[in-house]
C-alpha positions as CSV (number, residue, x, y, z in Angstrom):
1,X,0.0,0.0,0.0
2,X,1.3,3.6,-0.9
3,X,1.4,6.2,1.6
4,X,3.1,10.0,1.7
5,X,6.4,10.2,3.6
6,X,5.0,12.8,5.7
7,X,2.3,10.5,6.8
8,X,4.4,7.2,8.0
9,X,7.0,9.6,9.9
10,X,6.5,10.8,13.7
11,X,9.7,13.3,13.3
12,X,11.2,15.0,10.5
13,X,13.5,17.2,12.1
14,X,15.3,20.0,10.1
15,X,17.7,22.6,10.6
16,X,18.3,24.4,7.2
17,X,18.6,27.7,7.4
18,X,20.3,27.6,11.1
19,X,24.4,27.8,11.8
20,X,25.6,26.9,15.1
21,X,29.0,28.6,16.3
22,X,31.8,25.9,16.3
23,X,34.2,25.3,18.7
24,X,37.2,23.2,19.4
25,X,35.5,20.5,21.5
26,X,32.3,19.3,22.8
27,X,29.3,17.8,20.9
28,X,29.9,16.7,17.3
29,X,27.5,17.9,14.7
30,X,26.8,15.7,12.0
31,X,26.7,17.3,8.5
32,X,26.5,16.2,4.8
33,X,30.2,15.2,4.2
34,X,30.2,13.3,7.8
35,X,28.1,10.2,5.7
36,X,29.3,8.6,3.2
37,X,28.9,4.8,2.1
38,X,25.6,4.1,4.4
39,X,27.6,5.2,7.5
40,X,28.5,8.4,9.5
41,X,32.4,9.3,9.7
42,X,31.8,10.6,13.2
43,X,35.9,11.9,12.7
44,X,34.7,14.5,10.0
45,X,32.6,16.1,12.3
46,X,32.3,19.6,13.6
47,X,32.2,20.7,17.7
48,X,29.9,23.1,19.5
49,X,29.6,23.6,22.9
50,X,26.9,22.2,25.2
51,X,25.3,25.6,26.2
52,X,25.3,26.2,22.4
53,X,23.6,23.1,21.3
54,X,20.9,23.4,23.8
55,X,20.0,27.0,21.9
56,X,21.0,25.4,18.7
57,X,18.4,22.1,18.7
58,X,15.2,24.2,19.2
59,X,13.3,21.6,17.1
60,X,14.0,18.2,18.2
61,X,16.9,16.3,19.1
62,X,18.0,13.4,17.5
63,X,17.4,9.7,18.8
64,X,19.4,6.6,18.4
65,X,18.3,5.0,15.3
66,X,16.8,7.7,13.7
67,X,17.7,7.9,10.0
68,X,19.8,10.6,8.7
69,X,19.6,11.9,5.0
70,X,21.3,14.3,2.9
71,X,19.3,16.6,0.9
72,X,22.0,18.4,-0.8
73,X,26.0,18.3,-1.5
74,X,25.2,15.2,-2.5
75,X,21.7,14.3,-2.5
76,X,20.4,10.4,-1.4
77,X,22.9,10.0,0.9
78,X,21.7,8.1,4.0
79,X,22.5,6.2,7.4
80,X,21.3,5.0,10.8
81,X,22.3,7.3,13.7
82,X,23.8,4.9,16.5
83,X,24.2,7.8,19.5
84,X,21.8,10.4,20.4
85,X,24.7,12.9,21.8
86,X,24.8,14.4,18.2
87,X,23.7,17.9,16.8
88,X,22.7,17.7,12.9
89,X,23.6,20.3,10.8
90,X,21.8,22.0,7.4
91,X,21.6,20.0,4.6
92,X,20.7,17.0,6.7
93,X,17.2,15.5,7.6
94,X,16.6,13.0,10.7
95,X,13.7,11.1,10.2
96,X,12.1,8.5,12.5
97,X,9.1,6.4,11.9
98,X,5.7,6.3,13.1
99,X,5.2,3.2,15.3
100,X,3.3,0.4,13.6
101,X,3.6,1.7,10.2
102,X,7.1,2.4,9.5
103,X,10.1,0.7,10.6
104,X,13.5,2.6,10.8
105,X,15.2,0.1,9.3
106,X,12.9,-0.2,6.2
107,X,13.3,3.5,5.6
108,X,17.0,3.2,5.6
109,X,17.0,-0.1,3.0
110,X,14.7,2.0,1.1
111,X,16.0,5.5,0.5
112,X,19.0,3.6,-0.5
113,X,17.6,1.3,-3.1
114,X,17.1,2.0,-6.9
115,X,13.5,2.9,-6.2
116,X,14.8,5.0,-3.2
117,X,17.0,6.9,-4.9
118,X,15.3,7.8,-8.0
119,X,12.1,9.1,-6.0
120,X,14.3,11.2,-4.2
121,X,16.1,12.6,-7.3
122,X,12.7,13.0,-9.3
123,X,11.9,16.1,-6.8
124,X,15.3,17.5,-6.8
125,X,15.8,21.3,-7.9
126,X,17.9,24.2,-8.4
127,X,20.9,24.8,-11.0
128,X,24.4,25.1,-9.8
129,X,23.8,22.9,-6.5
130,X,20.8,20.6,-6.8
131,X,18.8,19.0,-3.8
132,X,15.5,18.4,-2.4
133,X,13.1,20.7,0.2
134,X,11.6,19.4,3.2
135,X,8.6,20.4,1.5
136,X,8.8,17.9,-1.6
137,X,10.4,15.2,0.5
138,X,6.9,15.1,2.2
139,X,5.1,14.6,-1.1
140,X,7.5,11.2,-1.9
141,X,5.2,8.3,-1.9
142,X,6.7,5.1,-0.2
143,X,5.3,1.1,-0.9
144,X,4.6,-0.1,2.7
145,X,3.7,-3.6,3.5
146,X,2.5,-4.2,7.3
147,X,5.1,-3.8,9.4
148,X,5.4,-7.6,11.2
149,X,6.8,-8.2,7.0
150,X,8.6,-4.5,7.1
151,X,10.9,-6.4,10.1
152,X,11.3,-9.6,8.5
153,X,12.5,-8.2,5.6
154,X,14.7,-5.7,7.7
155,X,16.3,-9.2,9.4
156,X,17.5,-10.7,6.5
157,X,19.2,-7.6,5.0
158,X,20.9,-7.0,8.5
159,X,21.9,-10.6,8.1
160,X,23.8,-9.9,4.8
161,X,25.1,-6.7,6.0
162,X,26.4,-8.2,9.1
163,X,28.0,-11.2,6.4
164,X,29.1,-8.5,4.0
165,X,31.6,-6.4,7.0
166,X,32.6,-9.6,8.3
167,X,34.3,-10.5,4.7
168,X,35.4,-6.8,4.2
169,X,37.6,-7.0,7.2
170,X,39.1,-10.7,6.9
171,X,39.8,-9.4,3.1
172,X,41.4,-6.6,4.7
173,X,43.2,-8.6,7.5
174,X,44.3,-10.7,4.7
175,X,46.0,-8.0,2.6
176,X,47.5,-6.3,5.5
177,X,48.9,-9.6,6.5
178,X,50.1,-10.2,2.5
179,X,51.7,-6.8,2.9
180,X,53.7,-7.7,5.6
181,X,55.0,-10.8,4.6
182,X,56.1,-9.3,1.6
183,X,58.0,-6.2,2.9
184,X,59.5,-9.1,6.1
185,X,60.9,-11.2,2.5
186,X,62.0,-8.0,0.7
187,X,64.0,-7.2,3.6
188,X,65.5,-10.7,3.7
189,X,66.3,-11.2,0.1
190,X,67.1,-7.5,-0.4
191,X,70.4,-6.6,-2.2
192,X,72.6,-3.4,-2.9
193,X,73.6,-3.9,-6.6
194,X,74.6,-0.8,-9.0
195,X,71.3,0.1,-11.1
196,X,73.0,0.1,-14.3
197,X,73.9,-4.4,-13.6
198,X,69.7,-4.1,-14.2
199,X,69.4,-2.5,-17.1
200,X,70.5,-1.7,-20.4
201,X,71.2,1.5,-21.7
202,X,70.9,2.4,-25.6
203,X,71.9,5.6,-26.6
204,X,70.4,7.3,-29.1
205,X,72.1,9.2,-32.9
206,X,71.7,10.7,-35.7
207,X,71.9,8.9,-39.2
208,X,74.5,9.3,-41.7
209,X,73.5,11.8,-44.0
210,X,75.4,9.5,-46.9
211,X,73.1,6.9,-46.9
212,X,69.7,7.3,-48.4
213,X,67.9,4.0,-47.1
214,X,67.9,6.2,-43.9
215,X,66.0,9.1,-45.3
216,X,63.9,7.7,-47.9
């Protein structure tokens, strides 16, 4: 069954148009460079203070869980918030579910999927830097099923996301662990030779001027 976006979510909290003042430490605000890949690079963030983000957050504050989404710089770009001692900066929507009709989960597998990303993309505007409004976001129309099937699809995609990073870090383990046995036997069988006992050197001349096969 289709419904509007606007009517299957309990929050949509935004912030456009509203700068906090930075500072060196304290509570990291998440903006549209921090996620990238389905996951927030909490290291990219920005600092403000705690008596600033208590004037800052004037609509909402962010839960655990909640689904962040870019809207601009680029557009579609989307993950699962997994702390709740977070700002969120412009250019960045959080969006949590209603109970019983949308999970969080499902909204996150579906903003990033085909269909996901070309709904969002079908309402994006302006010229030089393109994105959506908070106002057409609303409008998108999303294919629920009830929400018991919502989770059981949600399960097995965690599965194979939980299988996926499993294999992405033995891969890695792997390589590092090729790279270091090969620099430990490049040290071992390394030897100081001259570079010219590698390689040949041909140096290059002009033809004779007396021979016409040469300049035919």
């Amino acid at each position: 069954m289709k419904y509007k976006v606007e009517d299957t979510l309990e929050k949509i909290l935004d912030y456009r148009g509203k700068t906090p003042k930075k500072s060196n430490n304290g509570i990291p605000v998440i903006s549209a460079k921090c996620i990238k890949n389905g996951r927030i690079d909490y290291s990219s963030c920005y600092f403000i203070s705690s008596g600033e983000y208590g004037k800052f957050m004037t609509r909402g504050f962010p839960r655990k869980g909640d689904i962040i989404l870019t809207t601009e710089a680029p557009l579609g770009n989307v993950a699962k918030l997994n702390r709740e001692d977070i700002g969120v900066a412009q250019r960045v929507l959080t969006l949590r579910g209603k109970a019983g009709v949308l999970d969080n989960d499902y909204l996150l597998y579906f903003l990033k999927s085909g269909e996901g990303q070309n709904l969002l993309k079908s309402r994006e505007s302006g010229t030089t830097v393109t994105g959506i409004k908070q106002s057409e976001f609303r409008k998108l129309e999303i294919d629920l099923p009830p929400i018991s099937i919502q989770k059981r699809m949600v399960k097995i995609l965690l599965l194979l996301d939980q299988k996926i990073d499993i294999n992405t870090r033995i891969n890695k383990n792997l390589l590092d662990l090729a790279r270091r046995l090969f620099d430990q036997e490049y040290q071992k069988a390394r030897k100081v030779v001259p570079f010219t006992d590698l390689i040949q050197i041909n140096g290059g001349g002009t033809p004779k001027t007396g021979v016409k096969d040469y300049w035919g």
